[in-house]
C-alpha positions as CSV (number, residue, x, y, z in Angstrom):
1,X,28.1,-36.5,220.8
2,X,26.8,-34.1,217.9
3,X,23.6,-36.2,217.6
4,X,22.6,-36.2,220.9
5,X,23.6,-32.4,222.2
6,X,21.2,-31.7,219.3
7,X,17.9,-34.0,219.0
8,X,15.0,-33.8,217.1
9,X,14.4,-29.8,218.2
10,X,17.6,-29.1,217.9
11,X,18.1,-30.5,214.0
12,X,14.8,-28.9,212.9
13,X,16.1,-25.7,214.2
14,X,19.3,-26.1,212.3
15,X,17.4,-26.8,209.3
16,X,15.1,-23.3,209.6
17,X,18.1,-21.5,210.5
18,X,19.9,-23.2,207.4
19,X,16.8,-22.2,205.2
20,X,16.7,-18.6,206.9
21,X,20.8,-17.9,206.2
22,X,19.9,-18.5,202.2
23,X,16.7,-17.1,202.0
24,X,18.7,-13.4,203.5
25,X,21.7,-14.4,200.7
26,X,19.6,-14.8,198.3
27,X,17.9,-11.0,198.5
28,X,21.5,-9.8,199.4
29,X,23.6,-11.5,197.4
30,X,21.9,-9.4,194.4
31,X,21.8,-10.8,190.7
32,X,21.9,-14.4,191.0
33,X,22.5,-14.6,187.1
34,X,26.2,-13.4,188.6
35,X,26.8,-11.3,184.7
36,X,30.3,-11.3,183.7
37,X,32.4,-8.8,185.7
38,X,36.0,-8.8,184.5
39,X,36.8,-6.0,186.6
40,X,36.0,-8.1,189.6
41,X,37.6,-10.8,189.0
42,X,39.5,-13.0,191.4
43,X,38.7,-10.1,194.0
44,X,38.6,-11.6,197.8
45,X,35.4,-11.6,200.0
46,X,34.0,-7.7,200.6
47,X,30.6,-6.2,201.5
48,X,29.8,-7.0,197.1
49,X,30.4,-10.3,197.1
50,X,30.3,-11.8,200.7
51,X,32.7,-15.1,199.6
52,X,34.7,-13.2,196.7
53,X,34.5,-13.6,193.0
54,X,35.4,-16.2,190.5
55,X,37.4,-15.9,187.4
56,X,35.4,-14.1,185.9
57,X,34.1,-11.4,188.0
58,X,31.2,-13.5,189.1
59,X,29.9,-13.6,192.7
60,X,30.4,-16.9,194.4
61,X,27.9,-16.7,196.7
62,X,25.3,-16.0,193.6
63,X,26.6,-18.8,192.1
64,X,27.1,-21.2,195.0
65,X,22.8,-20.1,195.6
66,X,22.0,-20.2,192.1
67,X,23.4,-24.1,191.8
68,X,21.9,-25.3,194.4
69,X,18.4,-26.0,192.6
70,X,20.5,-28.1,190.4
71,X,22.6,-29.8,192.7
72,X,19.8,-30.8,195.6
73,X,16.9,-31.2,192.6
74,X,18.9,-34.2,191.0
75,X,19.9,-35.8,194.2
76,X,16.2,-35.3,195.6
77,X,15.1,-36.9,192.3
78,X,17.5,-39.8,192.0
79,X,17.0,-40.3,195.5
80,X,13.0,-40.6,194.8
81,X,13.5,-43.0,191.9
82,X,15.7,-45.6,193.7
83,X,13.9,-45.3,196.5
84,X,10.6,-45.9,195.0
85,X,12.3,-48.9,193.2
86,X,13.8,-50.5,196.2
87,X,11.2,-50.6,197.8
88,X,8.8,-52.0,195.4
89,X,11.1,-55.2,194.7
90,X,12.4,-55.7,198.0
91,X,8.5,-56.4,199.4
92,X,8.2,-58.1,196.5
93,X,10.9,-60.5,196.8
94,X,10.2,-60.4,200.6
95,X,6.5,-61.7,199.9
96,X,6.9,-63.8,196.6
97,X,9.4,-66.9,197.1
98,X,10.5,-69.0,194.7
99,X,11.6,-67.8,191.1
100,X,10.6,-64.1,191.6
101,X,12.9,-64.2,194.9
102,X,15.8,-66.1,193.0
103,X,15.0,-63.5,190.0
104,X,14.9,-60.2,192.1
105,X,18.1,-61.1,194.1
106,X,20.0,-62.0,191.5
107,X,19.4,-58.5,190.0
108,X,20.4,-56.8,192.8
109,X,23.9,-58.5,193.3
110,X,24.2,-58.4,189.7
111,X,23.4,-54.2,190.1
112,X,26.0,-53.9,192.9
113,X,28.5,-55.8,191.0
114,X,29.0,-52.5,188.8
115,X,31.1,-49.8,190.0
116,X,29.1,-47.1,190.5
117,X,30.9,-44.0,189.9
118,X,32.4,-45.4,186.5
119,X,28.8,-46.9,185.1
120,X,27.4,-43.4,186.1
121,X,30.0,-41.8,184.0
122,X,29.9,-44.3,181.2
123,X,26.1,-43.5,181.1
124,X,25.8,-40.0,181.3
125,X,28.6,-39.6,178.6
126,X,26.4,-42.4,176.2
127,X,23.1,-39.9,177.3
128,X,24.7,-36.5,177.1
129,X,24.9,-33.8,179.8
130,X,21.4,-33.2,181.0
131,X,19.8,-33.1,184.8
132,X,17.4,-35.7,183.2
133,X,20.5,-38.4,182.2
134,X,22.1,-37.5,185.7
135,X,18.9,-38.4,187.9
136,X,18.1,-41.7,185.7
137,X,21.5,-43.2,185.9
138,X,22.0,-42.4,189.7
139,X,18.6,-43.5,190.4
140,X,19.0,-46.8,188.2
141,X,22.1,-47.8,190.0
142,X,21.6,-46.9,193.6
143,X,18.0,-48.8,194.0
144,X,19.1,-52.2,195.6
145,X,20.7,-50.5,198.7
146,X,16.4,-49.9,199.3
147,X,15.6,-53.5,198.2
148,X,18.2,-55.4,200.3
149,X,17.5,-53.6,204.1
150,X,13.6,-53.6,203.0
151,X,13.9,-57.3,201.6
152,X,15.4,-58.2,204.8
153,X,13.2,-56.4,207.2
154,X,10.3,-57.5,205.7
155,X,11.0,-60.9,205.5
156,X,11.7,-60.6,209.5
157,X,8.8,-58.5,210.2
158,X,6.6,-61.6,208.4
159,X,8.0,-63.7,211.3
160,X,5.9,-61.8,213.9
161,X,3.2,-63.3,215.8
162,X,1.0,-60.4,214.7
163,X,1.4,-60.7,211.4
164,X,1.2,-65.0,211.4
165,X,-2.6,-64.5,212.8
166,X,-3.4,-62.1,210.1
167,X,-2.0,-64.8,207.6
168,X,-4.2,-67.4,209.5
169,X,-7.2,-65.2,209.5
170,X,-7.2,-64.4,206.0
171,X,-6.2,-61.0,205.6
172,X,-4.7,-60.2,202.3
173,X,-1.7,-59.6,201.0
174,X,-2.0,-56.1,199.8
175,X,-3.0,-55.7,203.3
176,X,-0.5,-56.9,205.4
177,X,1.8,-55.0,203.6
178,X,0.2,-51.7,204.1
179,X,-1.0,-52.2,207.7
180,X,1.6,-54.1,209.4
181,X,4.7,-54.4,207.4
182,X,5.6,-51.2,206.1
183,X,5.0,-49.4,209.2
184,X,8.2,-51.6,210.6
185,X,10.1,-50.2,208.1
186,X,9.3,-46.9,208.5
187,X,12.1,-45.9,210.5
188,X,14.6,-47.3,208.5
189,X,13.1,-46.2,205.3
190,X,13.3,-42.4,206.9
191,X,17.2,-42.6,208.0
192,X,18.1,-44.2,204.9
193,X,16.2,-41.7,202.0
194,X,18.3,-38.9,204.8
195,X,21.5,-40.9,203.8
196,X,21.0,-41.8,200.1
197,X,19.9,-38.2,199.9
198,X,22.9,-37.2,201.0
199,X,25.2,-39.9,198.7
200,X,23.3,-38.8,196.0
201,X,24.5,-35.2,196.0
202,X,27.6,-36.6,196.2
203,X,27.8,-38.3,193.5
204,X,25.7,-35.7,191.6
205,X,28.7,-33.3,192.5
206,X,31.2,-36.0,192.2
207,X,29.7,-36.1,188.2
208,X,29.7,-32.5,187.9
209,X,33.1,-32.2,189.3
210,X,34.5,-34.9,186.6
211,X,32.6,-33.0,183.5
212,X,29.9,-35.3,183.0
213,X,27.7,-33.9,185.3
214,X,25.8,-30.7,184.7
215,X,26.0,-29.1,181.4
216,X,29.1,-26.4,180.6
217,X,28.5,-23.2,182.6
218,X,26.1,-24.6,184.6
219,X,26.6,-23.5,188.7
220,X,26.1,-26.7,190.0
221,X,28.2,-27.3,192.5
222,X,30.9,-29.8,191.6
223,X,31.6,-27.9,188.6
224,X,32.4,-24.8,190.7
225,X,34.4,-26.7,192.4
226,X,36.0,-28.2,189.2
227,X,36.7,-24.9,188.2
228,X,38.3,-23.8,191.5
229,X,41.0,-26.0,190.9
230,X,43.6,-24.0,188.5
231,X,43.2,-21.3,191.2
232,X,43.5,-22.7,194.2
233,X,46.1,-20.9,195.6
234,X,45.3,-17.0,194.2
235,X,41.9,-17.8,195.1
236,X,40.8,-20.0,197.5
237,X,37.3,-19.2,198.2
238,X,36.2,-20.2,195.2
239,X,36.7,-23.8,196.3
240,X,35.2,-23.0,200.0
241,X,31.7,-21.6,198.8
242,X,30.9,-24.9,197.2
243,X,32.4,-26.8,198.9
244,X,31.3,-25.4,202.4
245,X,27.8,-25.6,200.9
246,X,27.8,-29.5,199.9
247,X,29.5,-30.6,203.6
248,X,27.0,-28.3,205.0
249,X,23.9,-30.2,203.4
250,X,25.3,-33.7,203.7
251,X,26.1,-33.1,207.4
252,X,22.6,-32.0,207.8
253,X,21.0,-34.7,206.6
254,X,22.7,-37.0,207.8
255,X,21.7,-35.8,211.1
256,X,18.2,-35.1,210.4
257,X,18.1,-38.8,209.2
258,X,19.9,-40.2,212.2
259,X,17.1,-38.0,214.7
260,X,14.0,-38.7,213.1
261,X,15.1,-42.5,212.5
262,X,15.9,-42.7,216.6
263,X,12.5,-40.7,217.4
264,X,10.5,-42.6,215.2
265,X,11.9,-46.0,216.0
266,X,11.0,-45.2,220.0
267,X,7.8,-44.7,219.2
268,X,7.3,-47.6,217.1
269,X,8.8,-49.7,219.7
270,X,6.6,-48.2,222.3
271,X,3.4,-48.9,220.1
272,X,4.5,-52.8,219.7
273,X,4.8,-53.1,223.8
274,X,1.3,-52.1,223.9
């Protein structure tokens, strides 16, 4: 229902607006440093700090603005990585059969086997608390999700009478894959870099939230709302600035995914009836 009272126009207006609401916070919110205020602290929202103070006299909103470089910049780069990986060895497996299928495969089931969360936290805690640690373990461990649905699809879209005459006719490899295969996965590959996007500031939150995330002090967002916890009750918007801000962004991409992957998919399918 959501999806389709909004559309394509309706999302990328969401987006700007999204874009607009921070870029305002951030020149009103003030010092997004948010110094040390003890006099401050624990105060509700006012016209100083739109979504109260923390405990420590800090403004929320500063803060919640302040981590969001940290919180979106790891997912966006763990996101690139496994994507980039996926993608790679699931044509790769899709155009190679044999041993380097058998090979490929077999090192995705045996990535999925791990539980993710608890590898993740296993790693970073080996690596130490760093953005760089966060993004190589989420980006190492998330890959095959790309591989299988482009293994898959590219393995079907080899099956198509288009791309058996190019076979016949000589065209390379290198290619077919360019030209006619990986413009079929095009639309998937959009909705599902939308989605991982939006599991990997999960789990990027999800790390922070459970200490092994961002560094000590650091305003990413699941440690804010780590440290919302003890005062949940006195001070509740502590927890809702984060938090509002990280359902905010996953439901937004998951949106934007869902409307570009329909748009895009129409057109494609358009294109082939011609």
């Amino acid at each position: 229902m959501i999806r389709r009272a909004l559309g394509p126009v309706g999302i990328a207006s969401a987006v700007s607006f999204a874009i607009a609401v921070v870029a305002v916070a951030i020149v009103l919110s003030g010092n997004l440093n948010a110094d040390l205020n003890l006099d401050d602290r624990l105060t509700g929202p006012s016209g100083r700090a739109w979504f109260g103070s923390d405990q420590l006299g800090r403004p929320v909103l500063a803060r919640v603005i302040a981590g969001a470089p940290w919180s979106l910049g790891v997912a966006l780069a763990a996101n690139a990585i496994s994507l980039c990986i996926g993608v790679v060895l699931g044509l790769l497996a899709a155009e190679f059969a044999g041993a380097p299928r058998r090979i490929i495969l077999q090192v995705v089931n045996l990535t999925l086997s791990f539980p993710g969360l608890v590898a993740a936290m296993a790693a970073v805690a080996v690596l130490g608390q760093s953005a760089m640690a966060v993004i190589l373990v989420l980006g190492l461990l998330a890959w095959p999700l790309f591989a299988r649905v482009v293994y898959a699809e590219a393995l079907s879209a080899r099956e198509r009478p288009y791309l058996i005459a190019a076979r016949i006719g000589g065209v390379g490899r290198v290619t077919q894959v360019y030209r006619h295969i990986l413009p079929v996965l095009l639309p998937s590959l959009i909705a599902m870099t939308a989605f991982h996007f939006a599991d990997m500031l999960i789990a990027a939150s999800a790390l922070s939230f459970l200490g092994v995330g961002a560094p000590l002090g650091s305003p990413a967002w699941g440690a804010m709302l780590a440290e919302s916890r003890p005062y949940l009750f006195q001070a509740p918007w502590m927890l809702i600035g984060p938090a509002f801000a990280l359902a905010t962004t996953v439901l937004l991409l998951n949106l934007c995914g869902d409307a570009l992957a329909r748009r895009l998919g129409g057109r494609r399918r358009t294109e082939l009836r011609r």
